[in-house]
C-alpha angles and dihedrals in degrees: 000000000000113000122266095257132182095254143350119262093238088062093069114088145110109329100202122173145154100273105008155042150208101189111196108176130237083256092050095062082044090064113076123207122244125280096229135131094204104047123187091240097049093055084046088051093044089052088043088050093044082048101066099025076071101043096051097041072054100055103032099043079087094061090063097023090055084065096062086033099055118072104222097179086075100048115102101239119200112262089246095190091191110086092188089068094065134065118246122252101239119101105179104346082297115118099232108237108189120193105231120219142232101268128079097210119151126216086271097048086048097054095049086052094044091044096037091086088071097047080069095029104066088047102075100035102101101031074053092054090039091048093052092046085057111038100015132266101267103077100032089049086035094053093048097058098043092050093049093056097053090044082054098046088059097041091100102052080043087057102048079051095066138277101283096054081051092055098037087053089055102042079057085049088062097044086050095051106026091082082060100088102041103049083046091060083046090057094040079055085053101043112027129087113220103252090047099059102096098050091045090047100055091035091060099027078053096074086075089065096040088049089057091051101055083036107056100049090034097058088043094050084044088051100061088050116095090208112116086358082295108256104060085065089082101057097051097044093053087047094049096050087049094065087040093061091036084067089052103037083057094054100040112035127068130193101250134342091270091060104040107098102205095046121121124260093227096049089040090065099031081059098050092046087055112049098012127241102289107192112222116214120020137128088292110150113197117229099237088180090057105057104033085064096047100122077207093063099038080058096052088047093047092048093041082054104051098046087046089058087053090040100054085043093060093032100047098025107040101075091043087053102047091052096048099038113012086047095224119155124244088263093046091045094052102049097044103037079067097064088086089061097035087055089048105053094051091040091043094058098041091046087058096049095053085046093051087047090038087054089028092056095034090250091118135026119234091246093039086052097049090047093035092053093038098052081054088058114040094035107049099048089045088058086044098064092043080059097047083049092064109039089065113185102017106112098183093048084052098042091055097044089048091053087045094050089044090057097051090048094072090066078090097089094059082048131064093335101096087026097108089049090069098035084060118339080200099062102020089118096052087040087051086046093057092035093050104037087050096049080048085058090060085041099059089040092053088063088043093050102045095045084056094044089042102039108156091324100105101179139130097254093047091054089039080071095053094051091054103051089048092052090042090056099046099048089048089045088062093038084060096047099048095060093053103021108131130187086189119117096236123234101255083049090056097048091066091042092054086047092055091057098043089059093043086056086056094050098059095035082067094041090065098043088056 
């Protein structure tokens, strides 16, 4: 019985469209892939899924643990005199009794501690991208996530300390992960065939989703425990977990095909004719001016922006919301804050694999697809949240907009994702860098922002507001992709391509001679 693969042989051909091209030569569809079950490049796409399943359990267990960790009962609320603006605070014909905890942080404190991972965060993304250009992907990923989950393991004995240990140890957190995501995308350039990108993409990005998913229920579940005082369980379990994978992750990942030692010799070389040999390392020097100044990438840096802002308003806020005006306990918040991320990591992963059929068959263009699949994903949950913003009280309403906006949301990976790859393989994990650290930007401002237009007025109105300006941003963020998206490699791109070939000529020219 053949293996379940990614994609059938015959799939893989000339990819020739208006504006754009995946050449893969005459000698390319010669060379089959390998018959394996357990290929190189789908044990590099499980621990890169692993990866960032643990650095984001790691970053968004705050955003359900803070709950249990805040004590709500001595923070001055606003004296809102209209009763109709508020949901009532019955759940089930059962009056809700939540335990408070230990720290006296308002709606603005808890935004700057919520948000403070990003202010680390977007600093290393591009030395991160660069880094892994330079000296491959495995050391510099591997290294983020090990030192995260020590930085989290501590984050308890950091927050009896005082608030500004606690804030110091996660903006830590951010300059240790946020090299996670760009020398991913340089180690996606070096494994992953082209028309396997968007599958690959949104099997190992997915992890982010799927992360969320064990992290949110799991720290709600640790925080009505009494053992170890509940929440910081959660903190040193995640951790834990982190320096676990980081073992593995050493022993079983290699920086491209050419280096892996265990690799076979026929999907070696079905990789590298592929993708090409990229060599890693090198005097490269990377032409900042160039492409600062690519309307392409601008577009995948304004759209990114835009859905980030949407996407830290769901992932820190919605708990927070769910507690203050839906009236759900810290068990039932954290369970159900995690349906958007369940929906978009199955949708995610069958929306790629209809993109990469839809390029694969001629049916779509690479840059329709990628506009086509993005709009998918920044539009719909935008208009999700405008609706959650109307039907008020209705929890189940909400429940069942926020799974089918999160859906939608995992369009994203057959969006923008791979976007940079094709824009220049040779500098996709500094790109991803400017492009990522930019939208986080956006993501440690949304927390900010909403703890100062909140600010002790939970009501529906207030959080209608909220909901508005994240769906604004996301839709103009698309708008503004879809009228200078590109799928081209662009020419200072080319140049080094051309350059690459040229000393490999000479190579084996000497080679020859010798």
């Amino acid at each position: 019985m053949p293996c379940l693969g990614f994609g059938s042989v015959d799939d893989r051909e000339t990819v020739l469209n208006n504006d754009e091209e995946f050449f893969i030569s005459p000698d390319a569809r010669a060379v089959q892939d390998t018959s394996r079950c357990v290929k190189a490049r789908y044990v590099m796409a499980l621990m890169g899924f692993l990866g960032f399943a643990n650095v984001y359990a790691m970053r968004v267990n705050l955003s359900v643990v803070i709950v249990a960790m805040v004590n709500n009962t001595a923070i001055p609320k606003a004296n809102n005199s209209d009763s109709t603006d508020v949901c009532p605070t019955e759940f089930m014909n059962q009056t809700v009794v939540q335990p408070e905890g230990e720290f006296v942080w308002d709606e603005s404190i808890q935004g700057i501690i919520l948000g403070s991972f990003f202010y680390g965060y977007i600093v290393t993304q591009v030395p991160g991208g660069r880094f892994a250009e330079l000296y491959g992907g495995k050391l510099v990923f591997g290294l983020g996530v090990l030192i995260t989950g020590i930085l989290t393991a501590i984050s308890p004995l950091a927050a009896k300390l005082g608030t500004s240990f606690f804030i110091v140890i996660r903006v830590l957190e951010g300059l240790a992960e946020g090299v996670t995501f760009p020398s991913m995308h340089v180690m996606l350039a070096q494994w992953i065939p082209p028309l396997e990108r968007s599958k690959f993409s949104s099997y190992v990005y997915a992890g982010a989703n799927f992360g969320t998913i064990i992290s949110m229920p799991l720290s709600g579940y640790l925080c009505s425990l009494k053992f170890l005082g509940g929440w910081p369980l959660s903190f040193y379990i995640f951790g834990g977990l982190g320096v676990v994978w980081f073992v593995a992750w050493l022993f079983l990942v290699y920086d491209s095909p050419a280096s892996h030692p265990h690799i076979s010799v026929q999907e070696k070389s079905y990789i590298i004719s592929q993708v090409g040999d990229n060599h890693l390392g090198g005097d490269r020097s990377v032409p900042w001016k160039s492409i600062l100044t690519s309307a392409p990438m601008w577009a995948i840096l304004v759209t990114q922006c835009g859905m980030s802002w949407l996407f830290y308003t769901q992932l820190t806020e919605l708990p927070t919301y769910m507690k203050n005006i839906l009236q759900f306990d810290i068990t039932q918040n954290s369970m159900l804050s995690t349906l958007p991320y369940l929906t978009s990591w199955l949708f995610g992963i069958g929306f790629s694999h209809i993109a990469d059929w839809l390029i694969a068959k001629g049916f779509f263009s690479v840059l329709n697809s990628y506009k086509v699949f993005n709009s998918l994903g920044a539009v719909v949950p935008a208009l999700g949240l405008v609706a959650v913003a109307w039907v008020g009280c209705d929890r189940l309403a909400i429940l069942l907009l926020l799974a089918i906006s999160g859906g939608f949301g995992g369009a994203v990976y057959a969006g923008n994702q791979m976007n940079h790859i094709t824009l220049s393989p040779h500098y996709a994990g500094t790109m991803y860098g400017i492009t990522n650290a930019a939208s986080n930007a956006c993501g440690f401002l949304a927390p900010y922002a909403i703890g100062l237009l909140i600010k002790g007025n939970d009501t529906l109105s207030q959080w209608r507001k909220v909901f508005y300006i994240a769906a604004a941003v996301s839709i103009v963020g698309n708008l503004f992709y879809i009228v200078f998206a590109s799928a081209t490699e662009q020419s200072w791109s080319m140049e080094v391509t051309k350059k690459i070939k040229e000393e490999k000529e000479i190579n084996r020219a000497r080679e020859y001679q010798e």
